[in-house]
N, C-alpha and C positions, 0 to 999 in steps of 0.2 A: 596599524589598524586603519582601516578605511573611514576616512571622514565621514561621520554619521551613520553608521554600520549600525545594524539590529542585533540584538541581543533580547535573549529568553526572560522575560519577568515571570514575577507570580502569577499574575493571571494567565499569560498564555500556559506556563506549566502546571499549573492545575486543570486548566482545558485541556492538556494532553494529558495528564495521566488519566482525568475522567473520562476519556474518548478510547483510550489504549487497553482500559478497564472493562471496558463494554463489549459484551461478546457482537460480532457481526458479522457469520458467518455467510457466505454463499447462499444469494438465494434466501439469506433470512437480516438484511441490512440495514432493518429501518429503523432500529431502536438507537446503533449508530448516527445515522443520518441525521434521527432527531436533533442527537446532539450538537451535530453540528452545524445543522442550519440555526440552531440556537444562538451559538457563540457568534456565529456568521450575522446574523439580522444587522445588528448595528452598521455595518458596514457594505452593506450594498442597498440596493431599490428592488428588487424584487427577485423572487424563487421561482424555478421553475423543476417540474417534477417529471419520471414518467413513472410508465404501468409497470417496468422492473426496478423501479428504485432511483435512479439518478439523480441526482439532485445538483441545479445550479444555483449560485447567486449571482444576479447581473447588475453589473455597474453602466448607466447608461444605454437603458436598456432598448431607446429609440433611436441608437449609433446605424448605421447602415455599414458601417467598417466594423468587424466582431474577430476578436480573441478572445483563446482560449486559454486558459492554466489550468493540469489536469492534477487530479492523483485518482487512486481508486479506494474504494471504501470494505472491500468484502476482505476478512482473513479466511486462511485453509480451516480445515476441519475434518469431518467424518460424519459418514451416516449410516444409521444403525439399517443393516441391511438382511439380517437373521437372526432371529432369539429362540432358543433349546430348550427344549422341553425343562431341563433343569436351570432356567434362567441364566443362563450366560447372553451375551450378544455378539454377535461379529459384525464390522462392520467393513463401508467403501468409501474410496477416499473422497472427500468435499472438495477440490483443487487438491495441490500437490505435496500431502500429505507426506513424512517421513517414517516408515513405518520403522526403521530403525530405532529409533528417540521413544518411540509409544511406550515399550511395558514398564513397568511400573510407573504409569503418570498417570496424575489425577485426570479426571476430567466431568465437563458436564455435561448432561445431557440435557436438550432444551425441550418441554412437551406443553402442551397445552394448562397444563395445570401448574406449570414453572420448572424450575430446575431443579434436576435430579442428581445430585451427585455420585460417581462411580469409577473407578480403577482398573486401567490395564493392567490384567494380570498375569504371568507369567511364572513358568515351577520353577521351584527353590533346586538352587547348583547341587543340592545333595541327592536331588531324586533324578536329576538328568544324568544321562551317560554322554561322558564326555565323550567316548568316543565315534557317539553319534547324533553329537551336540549339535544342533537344531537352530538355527539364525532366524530371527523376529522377518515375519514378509508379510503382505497383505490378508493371507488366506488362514494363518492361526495366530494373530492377536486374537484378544477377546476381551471384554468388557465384564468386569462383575460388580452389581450396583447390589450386592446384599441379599438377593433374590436366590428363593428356592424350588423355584417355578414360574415358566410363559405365563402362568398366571398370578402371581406374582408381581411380576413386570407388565403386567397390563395392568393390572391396580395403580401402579406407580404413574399412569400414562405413557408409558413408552410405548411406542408401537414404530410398525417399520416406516422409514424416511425420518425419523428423527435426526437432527441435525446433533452433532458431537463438536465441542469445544475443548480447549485447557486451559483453566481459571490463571495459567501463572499472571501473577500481577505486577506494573509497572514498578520498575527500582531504578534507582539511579548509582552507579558502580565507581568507586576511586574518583566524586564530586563530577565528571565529565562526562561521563556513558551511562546512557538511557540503553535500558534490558527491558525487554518485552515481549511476549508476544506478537505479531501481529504489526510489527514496525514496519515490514512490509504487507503494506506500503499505507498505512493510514498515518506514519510520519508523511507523505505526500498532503496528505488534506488535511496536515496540522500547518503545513509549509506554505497550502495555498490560500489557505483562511489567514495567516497571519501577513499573509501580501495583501489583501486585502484589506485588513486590518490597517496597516503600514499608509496606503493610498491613502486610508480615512485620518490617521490621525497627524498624517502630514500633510495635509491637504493641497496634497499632489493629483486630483482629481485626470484620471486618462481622460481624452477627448475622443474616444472609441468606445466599443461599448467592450464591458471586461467580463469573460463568462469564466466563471471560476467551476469548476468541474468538479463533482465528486462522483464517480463510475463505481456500477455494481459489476461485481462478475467477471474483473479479470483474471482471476485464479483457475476459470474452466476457460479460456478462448478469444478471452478482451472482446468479451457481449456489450457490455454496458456502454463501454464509448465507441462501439460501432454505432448503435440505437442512437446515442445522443448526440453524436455526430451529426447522423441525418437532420433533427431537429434542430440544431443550430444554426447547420451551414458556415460555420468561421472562416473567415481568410487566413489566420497562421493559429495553430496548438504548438503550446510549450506544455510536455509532460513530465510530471516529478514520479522517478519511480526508484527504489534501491538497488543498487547495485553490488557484485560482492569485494568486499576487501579481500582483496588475495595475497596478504602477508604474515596469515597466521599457518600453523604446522597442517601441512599433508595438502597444500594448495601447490599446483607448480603452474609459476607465473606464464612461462613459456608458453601454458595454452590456453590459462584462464586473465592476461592482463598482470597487471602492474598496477593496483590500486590500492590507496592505503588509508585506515581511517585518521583523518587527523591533517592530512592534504590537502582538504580542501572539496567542492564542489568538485565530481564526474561530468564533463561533455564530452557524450556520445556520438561520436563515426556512425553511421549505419547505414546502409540504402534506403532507407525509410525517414532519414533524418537529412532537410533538405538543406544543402550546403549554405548557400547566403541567410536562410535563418539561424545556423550554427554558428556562423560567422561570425553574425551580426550579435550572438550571444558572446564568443570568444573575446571580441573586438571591446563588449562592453566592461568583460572581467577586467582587458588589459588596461583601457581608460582609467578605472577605478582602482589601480593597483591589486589586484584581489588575486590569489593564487589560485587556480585547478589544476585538475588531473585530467587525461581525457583512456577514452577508451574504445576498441570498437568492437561491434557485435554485426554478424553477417551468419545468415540472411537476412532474421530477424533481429528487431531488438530483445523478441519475446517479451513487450511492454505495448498499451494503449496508444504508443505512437504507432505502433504497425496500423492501429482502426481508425486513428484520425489521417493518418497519412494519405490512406487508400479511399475516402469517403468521398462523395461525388466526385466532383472530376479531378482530386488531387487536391490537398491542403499544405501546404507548408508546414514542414512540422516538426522538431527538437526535443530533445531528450538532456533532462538535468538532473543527474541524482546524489543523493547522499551515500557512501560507501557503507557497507553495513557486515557486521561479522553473521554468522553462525546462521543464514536464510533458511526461513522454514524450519525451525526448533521453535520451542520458546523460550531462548535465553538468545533471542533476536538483541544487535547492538549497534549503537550508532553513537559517535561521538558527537556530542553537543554543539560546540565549536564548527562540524563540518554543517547542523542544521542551518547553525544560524547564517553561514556564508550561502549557502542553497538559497533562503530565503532572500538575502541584501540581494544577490543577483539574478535573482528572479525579477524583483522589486523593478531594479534600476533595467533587466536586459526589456522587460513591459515597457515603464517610462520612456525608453528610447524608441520605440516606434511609433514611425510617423502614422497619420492616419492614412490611407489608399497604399501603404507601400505592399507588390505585392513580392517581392522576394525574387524578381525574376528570375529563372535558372541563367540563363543566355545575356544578363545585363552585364 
């Protein structure tokens, strides 16, 4: 094991389950966010916010040298986008929604009067004809919340744009795998709070200023850390985002990677991921003995590094993930072990930058 290596306590894992627990949909991410500028306070000097949600804490926050550590904060979802006269709902996807997984899953609905509890519903094998058996797609799931009438479900407060959740709640699987919802990727802002965390109670204080990122909205288009990009201006982003483990059944490595949970930290290849900050990440795992995996994605990474990369005139900018089973269900998994390596080398690949260094491509 690496000489003073992080490991999960009580308190950080009761801030994650309480944060994993929290619905934070797209576009609706603030009851999240709370959470976590809360746990966050102690550990920086001040927040900054925008008009879609973002939220940072900054360490040093008068540095004229600024990093970034990202993760993003919104899970998929649904929005209730037609209710029938005899109170059903159908709905459209919130982010990248699987509509395979839906029918029979609980779910909530969020309205102004609170939460509505209700059921993807789906007919029973004995009234379908198999031989014109019918696969679950965007356009006949349906939602039944008990309702016997559009009026009915207006009483209830539902109305259209309602945001759609699944209550499934955090577990923890055979003592090592964390199951949840919603891992991707608010494990990233469990990862970069507790770097944070880490600086403070080691009192390893950066001499740069530290913008710890929490991004709305990368489930529709990586909005949130294009916005707050701007705002920043950083000279290098390191983004935490999940990655898939590609060693479970009906995965074939050949075209999806060679990633496994339980290996270790993912550092990303990508054209968006700029080589001497990769490096300079690589270089710090090798230092500290630490195992990864690495991986590549082209064009994109399809992660907030493509928005930080691309923001003013170019940012320097790395991609670190945790490998994670079953994306986009909610029986999302991540091995503990692979968190807490994510974090120590986050920790330490920060602490090794110098302040003005700019990564030069050409050095």
């Amino acid at each position: 094991m690496t000489k003073n290596a992080y490991t999960i306590d009580d308190h950080a894992l009761d801030f994650l389950e309480r944060y994993l627990n929290n619905p934070a949909p797209v576009g609706y991410e603030a009851g999240g966010q709370r959470l976590w500028m809360d746990y966050l306070k102690p550990y920086v000097d001040q927040f900054i916010t925008d008009s879609y949600g973002s939220a940072v804490g900054v360490i040093n926050p008068d540095a004229d040298y600024k990093v970034v550590i990202e993760g993003h904060a919104d899970e998929i979802g649904w929005m209730v986008n037609h209710i029938t006269d005899n109170g059903m709902l159908y709905v459209i996807r919130n982010g990248g929604s699987d509509h395979q997984i839906a029918t029979s899953k609980r779910v909530s609905i969020h309205t102004d009067n609170g939460v509505v509890p209700g059921v993807f519903g789906w007919p029973a094998i004995h009234i379908r004809d198999s031989s014109q058996e019918k696969q679950p797609q965007t356009d006949n799931i349906f939602i039944d919340v008990g309702a016997h009438s559009a009026d009915e479900v207006a009483a209830l407060g539902i109305h259209i744009g309602c945001p759609v959740t699944y209550p499934d709640p955090f577990e923890t699987l055979n003592d090592d795998k964390f199951v949840c919802r919603a891992l991707d990727n608010r494990i990233g802002g469990f990862i970069i709070a507790e770097v944070a965390r880490r600086f403070h109670e080691l009192e390893t204080r950066p001499n740069f200023g530290l913008y710890i990122v929490n991004s709305v909205q990368e489930e529709v288009g990586l909005r949130g850390a294009a916005m707050i990009a701007e705002t920043i201006t950083p000279d290098a982003a390191i983004v935490i985002d999940a990655t898939h483990d590609t060693s479970t059944p009906m995965v074939e490595p050949t075209k999806a990677g060679s990633v496994k949970i339980g290996d270790g930290p993912v550092i990303t290849h990508a054209p968006a991921v700029q080589n001497r900050l990769r490096d300079h990440i690589v270089d710090t795992a090798k230092q500290n003995g630490m195992t990864f995996q690495r991986n590549a994605k082209a064009p994109g990474s399809g992660t907030d590094t493509d928005s930080f990369a691309v923001s003013g005139r170019g940012v320097p900018s790395a991609l670190i993930a945790p490998p994670l089973r079953y994306m986009h269900t909610t029986v999302e998994m991540v091995q503990r072990s692979d968190v807490e390596q994510v974090i120590d080398l986050l920790y330490r690949s920060v602490a090794a930058i110098e302040t003005g260094e700019t990564f030069s491509y050409f050095e």
